[in-house]
N, C-alpha and C positions, 0 to 999 in steps of 0.2 A: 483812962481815956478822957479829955478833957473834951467837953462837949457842955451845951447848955438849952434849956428847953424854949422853945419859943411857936408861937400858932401859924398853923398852918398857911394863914391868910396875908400873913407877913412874909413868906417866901417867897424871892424872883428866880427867875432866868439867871443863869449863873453864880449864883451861890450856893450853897454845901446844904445836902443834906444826911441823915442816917437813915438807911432804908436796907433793913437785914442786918443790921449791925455791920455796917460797910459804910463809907466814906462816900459820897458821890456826890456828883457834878450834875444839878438842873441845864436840863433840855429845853424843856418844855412846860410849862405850866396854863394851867386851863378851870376855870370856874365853870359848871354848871348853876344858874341861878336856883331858888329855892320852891319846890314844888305845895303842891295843896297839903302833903303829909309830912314835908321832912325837908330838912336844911338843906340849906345850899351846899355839894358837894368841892371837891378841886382835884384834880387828876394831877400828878408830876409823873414826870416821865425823865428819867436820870442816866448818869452813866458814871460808874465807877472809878472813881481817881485811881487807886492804884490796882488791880484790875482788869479796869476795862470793861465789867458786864454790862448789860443794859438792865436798869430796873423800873419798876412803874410803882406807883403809889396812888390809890384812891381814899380820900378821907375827907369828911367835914368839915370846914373852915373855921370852925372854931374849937379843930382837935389839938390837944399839945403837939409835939413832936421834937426828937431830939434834933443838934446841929451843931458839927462836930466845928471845933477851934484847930483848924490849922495854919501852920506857919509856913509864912513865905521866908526860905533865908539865901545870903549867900557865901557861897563856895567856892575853895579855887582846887584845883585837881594838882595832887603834889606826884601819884607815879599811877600806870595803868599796866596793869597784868592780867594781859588776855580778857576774861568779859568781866571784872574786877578791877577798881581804882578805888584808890585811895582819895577821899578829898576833905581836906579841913577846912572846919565854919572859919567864915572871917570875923566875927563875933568874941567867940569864947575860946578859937584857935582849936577847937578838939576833932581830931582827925578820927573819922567816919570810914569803913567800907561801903562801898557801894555797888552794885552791877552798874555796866555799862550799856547802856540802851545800842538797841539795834539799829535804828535810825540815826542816830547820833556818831560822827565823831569826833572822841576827844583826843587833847594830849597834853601832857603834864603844863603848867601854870595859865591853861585855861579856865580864864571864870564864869563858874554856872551858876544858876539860880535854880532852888530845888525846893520844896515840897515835905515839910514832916509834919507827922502826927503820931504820937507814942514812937515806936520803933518804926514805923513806914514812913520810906523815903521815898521819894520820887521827882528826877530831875524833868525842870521842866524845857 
């Protein structure tokens, strides 16, 4: 899984973090300043790239944490079977399955932009 460590204090609003060993999406970010006994905390509050959960995170701002490297790539859609298409990177040309989102429709030589990290995909 390619991912790299970085503090907690350097995370925004819309960038990636690892939280459950899951991919997600900053909501929310929020500092508590630093009390008479103990550091300054930071709350995140996330939601699941591919998923969809909601997750929260409380930790000290000057805690590691992981944060995963994904790619933006894109795709053109060569055939669609039922909730399954085919679509090949415009990159390296290498044809991927994929499901077909509910919200979405596709049909063959539409170009999408999608979403990987390891073997998860997810069109955006």
């Amino acid at each position: 899984m390619a991912k790299q460590q970085q503090e907690v204090r350097d995370l925004q609003e819309g960038s990636y973090v690892m939280i459950d060993d899951a991919a997600c999406k900053i909501n929310s970010y929020s500092t508590a300043k630093p009390g008479k006994h103990g550091s300054a905390k930071a709350r995140v509050e996330a939601e699941g790239v591919f998923d969809g959960k909601k997750r929260s995170l409380s930790q000290p701002v000057d805690a590691k944490i992981w944060v995963p490297i994904i790619e933006r790539k894109q795709g053109q859609v060569v055939s669609v079977d039922g909730s399954d298409m085919q679509v090949m990177d415009l990159e390296t040309y290498e044809t991927i399955t994929m499901r077909v989102p509910e919200d979405q429709d596709v049909s063959p030589d539409d170009n999408i932009e999608y979403l990987e990290m390891d073997d998860q995909r997810k069109i955006v």
